[in-house]
C-alpha positions in Angstrom: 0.0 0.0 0.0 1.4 3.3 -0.6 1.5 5.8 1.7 -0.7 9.4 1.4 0.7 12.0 -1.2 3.5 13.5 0.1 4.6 10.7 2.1 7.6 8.1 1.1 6.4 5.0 -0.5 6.2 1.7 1.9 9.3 -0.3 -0.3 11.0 3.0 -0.7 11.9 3.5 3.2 12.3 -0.2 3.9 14.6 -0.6 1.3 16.7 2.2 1.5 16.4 4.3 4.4 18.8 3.7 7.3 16.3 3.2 10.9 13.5 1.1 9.2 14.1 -2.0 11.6 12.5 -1.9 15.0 15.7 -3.4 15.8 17.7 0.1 15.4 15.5 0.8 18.5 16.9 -1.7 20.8 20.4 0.9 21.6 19.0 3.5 21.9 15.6 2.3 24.5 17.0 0.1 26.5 19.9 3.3 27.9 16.8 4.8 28.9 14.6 1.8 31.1 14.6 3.2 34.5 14.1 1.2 38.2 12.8 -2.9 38.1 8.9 -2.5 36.8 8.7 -2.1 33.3 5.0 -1.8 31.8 5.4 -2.7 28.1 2.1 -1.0 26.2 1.9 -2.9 22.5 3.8 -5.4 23.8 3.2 -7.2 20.3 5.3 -10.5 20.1 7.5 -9.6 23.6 10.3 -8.2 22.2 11.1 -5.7 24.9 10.0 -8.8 27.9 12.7 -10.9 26.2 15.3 -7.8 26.0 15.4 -7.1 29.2 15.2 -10.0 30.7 18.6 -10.7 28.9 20.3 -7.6 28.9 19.2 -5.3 31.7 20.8 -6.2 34.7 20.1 -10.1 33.7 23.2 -11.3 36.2 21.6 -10.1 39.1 18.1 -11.6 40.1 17.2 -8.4 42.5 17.5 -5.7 40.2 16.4 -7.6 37.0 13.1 -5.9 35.1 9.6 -7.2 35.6 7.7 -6.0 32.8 3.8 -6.3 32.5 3.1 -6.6 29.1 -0.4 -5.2 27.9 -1.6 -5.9 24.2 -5.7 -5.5 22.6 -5.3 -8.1 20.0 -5.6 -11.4 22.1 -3.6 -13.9 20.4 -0.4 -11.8 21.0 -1.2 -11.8 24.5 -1.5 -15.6 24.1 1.7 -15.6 22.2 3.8 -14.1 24.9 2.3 -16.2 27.4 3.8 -19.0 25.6 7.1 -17.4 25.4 7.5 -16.9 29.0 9.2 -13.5 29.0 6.5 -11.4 31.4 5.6 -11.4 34.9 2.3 -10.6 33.9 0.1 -10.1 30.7 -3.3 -7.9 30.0 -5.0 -8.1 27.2 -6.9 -4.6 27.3 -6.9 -1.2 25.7 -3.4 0.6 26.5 -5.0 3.8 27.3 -7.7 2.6 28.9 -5.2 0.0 31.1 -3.1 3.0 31.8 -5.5 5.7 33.0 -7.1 2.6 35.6 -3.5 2.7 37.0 -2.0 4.7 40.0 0.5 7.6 39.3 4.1 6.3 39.2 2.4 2.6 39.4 5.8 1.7 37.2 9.2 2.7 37.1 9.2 2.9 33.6 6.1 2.7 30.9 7.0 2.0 27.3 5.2 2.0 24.3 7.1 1.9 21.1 5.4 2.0 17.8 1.9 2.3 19.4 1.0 6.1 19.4 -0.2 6.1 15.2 -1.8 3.5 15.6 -4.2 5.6 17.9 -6.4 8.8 17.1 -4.9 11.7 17.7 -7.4 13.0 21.0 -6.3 9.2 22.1 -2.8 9.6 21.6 -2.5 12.8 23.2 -4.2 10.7 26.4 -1.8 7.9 25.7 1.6 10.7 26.0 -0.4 12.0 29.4 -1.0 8.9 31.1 2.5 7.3 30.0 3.7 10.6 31.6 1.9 10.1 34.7 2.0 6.1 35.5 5.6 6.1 34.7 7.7 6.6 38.3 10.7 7.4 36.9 10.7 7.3 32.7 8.0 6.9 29.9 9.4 6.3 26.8 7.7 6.3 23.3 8.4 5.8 19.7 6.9 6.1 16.4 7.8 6.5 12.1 8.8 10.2 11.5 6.2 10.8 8.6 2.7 10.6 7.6 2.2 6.8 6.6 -1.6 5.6 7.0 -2.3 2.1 6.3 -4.9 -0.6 7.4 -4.9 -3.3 9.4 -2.3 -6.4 8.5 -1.7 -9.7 8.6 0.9 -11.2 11.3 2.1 -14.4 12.5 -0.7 -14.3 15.1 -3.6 -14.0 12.5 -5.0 -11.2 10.5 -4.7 -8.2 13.4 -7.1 -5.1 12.6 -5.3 -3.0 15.4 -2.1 -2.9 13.1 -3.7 0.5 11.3 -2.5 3.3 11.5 -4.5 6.2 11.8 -2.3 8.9 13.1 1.5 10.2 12.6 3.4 12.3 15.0 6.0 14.5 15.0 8.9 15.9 17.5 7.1 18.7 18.2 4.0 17.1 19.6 6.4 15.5 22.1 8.2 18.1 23.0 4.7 19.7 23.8 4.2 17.1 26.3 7.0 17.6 28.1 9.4 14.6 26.2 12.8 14.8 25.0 12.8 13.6 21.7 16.1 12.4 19.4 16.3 11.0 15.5 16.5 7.4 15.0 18.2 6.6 11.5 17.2 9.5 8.4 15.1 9.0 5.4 17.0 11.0 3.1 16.7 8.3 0.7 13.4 8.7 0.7 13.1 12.3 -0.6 12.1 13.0 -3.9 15.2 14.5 -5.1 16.7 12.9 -8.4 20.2 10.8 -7.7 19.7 11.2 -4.2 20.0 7.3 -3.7 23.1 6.7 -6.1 24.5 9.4 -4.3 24.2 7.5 -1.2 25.3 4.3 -2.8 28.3 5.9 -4.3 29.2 6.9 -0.8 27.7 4.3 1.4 29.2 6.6 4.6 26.9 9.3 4.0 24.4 7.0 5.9 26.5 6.8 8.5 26.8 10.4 8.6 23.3 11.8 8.1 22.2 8.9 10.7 24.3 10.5 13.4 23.1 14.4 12.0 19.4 12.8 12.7 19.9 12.2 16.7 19.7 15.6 17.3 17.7 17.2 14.4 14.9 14.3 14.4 13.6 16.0 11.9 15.4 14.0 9.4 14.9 11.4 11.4 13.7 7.9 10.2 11.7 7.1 13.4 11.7 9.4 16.5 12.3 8.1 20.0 10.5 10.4 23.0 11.4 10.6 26.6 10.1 12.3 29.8 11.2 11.7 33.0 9.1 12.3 36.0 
């Protein structure tokens, strides 16, 4: 499906543009996990459960993370209960699970690519409550440009929650309160002509314009929002 006019097509930013992989997430979130109760919103296939379980503080049984994963589409939620990787799983609305919940019930409160898949009045709720249940760190990502789509198929069955319906940028974050920083850059993506055999002529120039898009996100691939409390 291609994305809205104006917007990069789908095969164009996952073929070229440096960030497309949940994956490049993974160094730059897990720096920011805060304290031993994590609250994973999205929690999808348990990526983050299995992360830190193995690579936050996974020699030492005291401090290591017990994250609460929390999913609406049921057969994830089934899926990481097969998997083992959480102390506890929800299957319930995020926003309506996190506004049930005490302030600073969690040390930290993620919810990576979740936000556009939300409404925008919901997702402005969603960057509140995170803000307010998380004790010491919420922590939110989301694509850095307006790509709609509808639901999708996934190894879990057809899942119509895997729209989205919103897109975000740094500076609704930052009007929240969150630090935000550039994952990856989607210069590739623009529609200049030779940009990409420019790149592949000089394969370093991704290198370099990834780095340029920590702190000017807004050449960023995918943006990556923090507040503390």
């Amino acid at each position: 499906m291609l994305a809205p006019a104006g917007g990069p097509r789908q095969k164009d930013v996952r073929c070229s543009a440096v960030g497309y992989s949940p994956l490049e997430l993974d160094p730059v979130v897990l720096p920011l996990v805060e304290g031993r109760t994590v609250l994973d919103l999205g929690c999808g296939f348990g990526h983050w459960a299995q992360l830190l379980r193995t690579h936050y503080h996974s020699d030492d049984p005291a401090r290591r993370a017990v994250v609460t994963g929390v999913d609406v589409f049921a057969p994830n939620v089934e899926f990481c209960r097969q998997v083992g990787a959480y102390a506890s799983l929800v299957a319930a609305d995020a926003v309506e699970f996190l506004t049930a919940q005490a302030s600073g019930a969690f040390d930290t409160v993620l919810a990576t690519e979740l936000i556009e898949h939300l409404p925008r009045e919901t997702g402005e709720r969603l960057l509140v409550e995170a803000a307010r249940v998380a004790g010491k760190v919420a922590i939110l990502s989301t694509p850095n440009w307006r790509y709609l789509r509808p639901g999708a198929s996934t190894m879990t069955g057809f899942n119509e929650h895997e729209h989205h319906v919103s897109s975000w940028t740094a500076t609704d974050f930052r009007r929240h309160g969150y630090a935000v920083r550039g994952v990856g850059h989607r210069i590739r993506a623009w529609p200049v002509r030779g940009v990409n055999r420019l790149f592949d002529a000089l394969p370093t120039l991704d290198h370099v314009f990834a780095g340029v898009a920590v702190e000017h996100p807004a050449i960023a691939h995918t943006l990556v929002a923090s507040r503390r409390a």
